[in-house]
N, C-alpha and C positions, 0 to 999 in steps of 0.2 A: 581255600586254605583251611585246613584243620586248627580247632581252637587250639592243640598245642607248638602250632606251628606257628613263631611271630611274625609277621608281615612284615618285608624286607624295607631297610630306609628307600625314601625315593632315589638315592643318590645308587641305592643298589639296584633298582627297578631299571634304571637310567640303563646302567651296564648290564645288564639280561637280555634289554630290547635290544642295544647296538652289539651284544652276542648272536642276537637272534637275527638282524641286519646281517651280520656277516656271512651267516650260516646261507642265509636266504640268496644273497649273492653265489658263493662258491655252490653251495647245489645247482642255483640252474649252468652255471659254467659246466657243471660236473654233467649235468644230463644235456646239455647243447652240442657235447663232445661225445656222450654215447650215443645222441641223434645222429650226428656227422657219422661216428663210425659204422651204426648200423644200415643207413642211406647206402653207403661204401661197400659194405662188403653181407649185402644181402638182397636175394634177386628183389625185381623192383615191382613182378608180378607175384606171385606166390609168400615173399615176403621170407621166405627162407634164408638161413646164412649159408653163403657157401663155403664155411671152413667150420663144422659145429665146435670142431673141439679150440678152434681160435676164439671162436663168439664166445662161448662158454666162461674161457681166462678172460677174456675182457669184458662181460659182464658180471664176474666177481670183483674186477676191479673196483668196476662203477660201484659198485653197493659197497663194498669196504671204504674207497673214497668218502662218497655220501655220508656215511654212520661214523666215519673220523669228522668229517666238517660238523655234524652234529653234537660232538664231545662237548663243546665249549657249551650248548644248549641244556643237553641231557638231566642235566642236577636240578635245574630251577624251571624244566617246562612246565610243568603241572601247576607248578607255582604263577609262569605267567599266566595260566589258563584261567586260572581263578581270579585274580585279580582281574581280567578281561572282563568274568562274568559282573564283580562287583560293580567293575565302569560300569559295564553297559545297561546291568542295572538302573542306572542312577541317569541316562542320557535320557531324550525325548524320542520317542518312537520314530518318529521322522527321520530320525539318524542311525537307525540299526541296521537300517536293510536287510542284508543275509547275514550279517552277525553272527546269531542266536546259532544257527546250522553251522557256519563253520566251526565257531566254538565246539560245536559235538565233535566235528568231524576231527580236530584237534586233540580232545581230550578222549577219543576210541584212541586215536593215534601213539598218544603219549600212552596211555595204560597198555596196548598192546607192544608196544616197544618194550616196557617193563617187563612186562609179564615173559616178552624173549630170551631178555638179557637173563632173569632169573632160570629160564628154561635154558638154556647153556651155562651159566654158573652149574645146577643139577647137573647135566650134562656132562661137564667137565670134570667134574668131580668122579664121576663113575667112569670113566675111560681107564683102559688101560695102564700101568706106569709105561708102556713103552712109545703110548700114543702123545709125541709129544709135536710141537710147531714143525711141520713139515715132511709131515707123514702122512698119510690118508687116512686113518684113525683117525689121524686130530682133526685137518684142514677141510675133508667133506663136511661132516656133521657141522662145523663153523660156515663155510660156505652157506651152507641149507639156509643154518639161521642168521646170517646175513642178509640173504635172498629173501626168507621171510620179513624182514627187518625194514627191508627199501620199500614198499609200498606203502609204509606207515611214513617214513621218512618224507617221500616224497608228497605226502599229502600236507606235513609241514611245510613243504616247500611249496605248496598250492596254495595252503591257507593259511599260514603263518603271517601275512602282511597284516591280516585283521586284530593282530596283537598291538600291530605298532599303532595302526589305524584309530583302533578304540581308545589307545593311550593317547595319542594327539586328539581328538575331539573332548573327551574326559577334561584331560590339561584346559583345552579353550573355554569349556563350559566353566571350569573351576576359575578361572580369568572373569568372566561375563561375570557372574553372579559373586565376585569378592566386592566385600563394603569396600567403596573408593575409601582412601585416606582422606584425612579431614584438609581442608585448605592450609597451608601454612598461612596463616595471619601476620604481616608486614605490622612491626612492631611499631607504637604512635608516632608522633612525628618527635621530636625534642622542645622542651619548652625555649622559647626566642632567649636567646643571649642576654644576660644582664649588660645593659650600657654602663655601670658604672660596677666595679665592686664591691661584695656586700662589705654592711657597715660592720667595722671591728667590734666584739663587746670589750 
């Protein structure tokens, strides 16, 4: 996190990770489907499709799919990344494992994504006025950087668990080491009941 960037409540941390849960889910659905279709309709020796310009539509699909499931991610990934780094900071060695690497591999990911969307914003800016959705003016050069866009995506999708990961160990360690509360103390007993009434003055 940049110092002028303030560190999201945890209740918003909360909703990032289980944006990032969901993202994690529908990607691999999204690439379990373009496994299926490519198995299907591409030879099994050579590994060739045998319809290119079919394969072609339906791996733009795939990568458009994939970088829509990402939307809900997109704003606050950097932001997990960092926070990641903070946790894991702060854990016992013993608990990192490959961490430290996937973190990298996260945060090339997230910056090269960036650096995409900015390089099509340019992009699109300089086209044509007649180059608009639905033309090949518009829709290659978007393609391209879609297709550029999924290999970074899907590494989120490789390594992205390690956000939630470090956030749940984090949370346990911050359990382990909170001071217990102090004992509630069982108030005295009551003094025994007068047998008679106090004396009137």
């Amino acid at each position: 996190m940049t110092t002028s960037t303030p560190p999201p409540s945890r209740e918003a941390h909360q909703l990032y990770l289980r944006q990032l849960a969901t993202y994690l889910r529908e990607s691999k659905q999204i690439l379990d489907a373009w496994d299926a279709y490519a198995d299907e309709h591409c030879d099994p020796v050579t590994f060739e499709p045998f319809d290119e310009a079919a394969y072609g539509i339906r791996q733009r699909q795939r990568d458009t799919d994939t970088l829509n499931a990402f939307g809900r991610v997109y704003f606050h990934a950097d932001l997990l990344v960092d926070i990641a780094e903070h946790q894991l900071a702060r854990l016992p060695a013993s608990a990192t494992s490959d961490y430290a690497w996937r973190l990298g591999e996260l945060r090339t990911g997230i910056e090269r994504l960036y650096a995409l969307h900015r390089q099509w914003l340019d992009l699109r800016g300089n086209l044509p006025t007649d180059a608009v959705p639905g033309t090949g003016t518009y829709d290659e050069p978007l393609a391209e950087n879609r297709a550029d866009a999924w290999h970074y995506l899907d590494q989120w999708g490789i390594h992205g668990q390690a956000l939630i990961d470090i956030n749940t160990q984090a949370q346990k360690q911050a359990r382990q080491h909170r001071s217990p509360e102090a004992p509630v103390k069982a108030p005295p007993p009551p003094d025994a009941a007068p047998t008679t009434p106090p004396a009137r003055r």
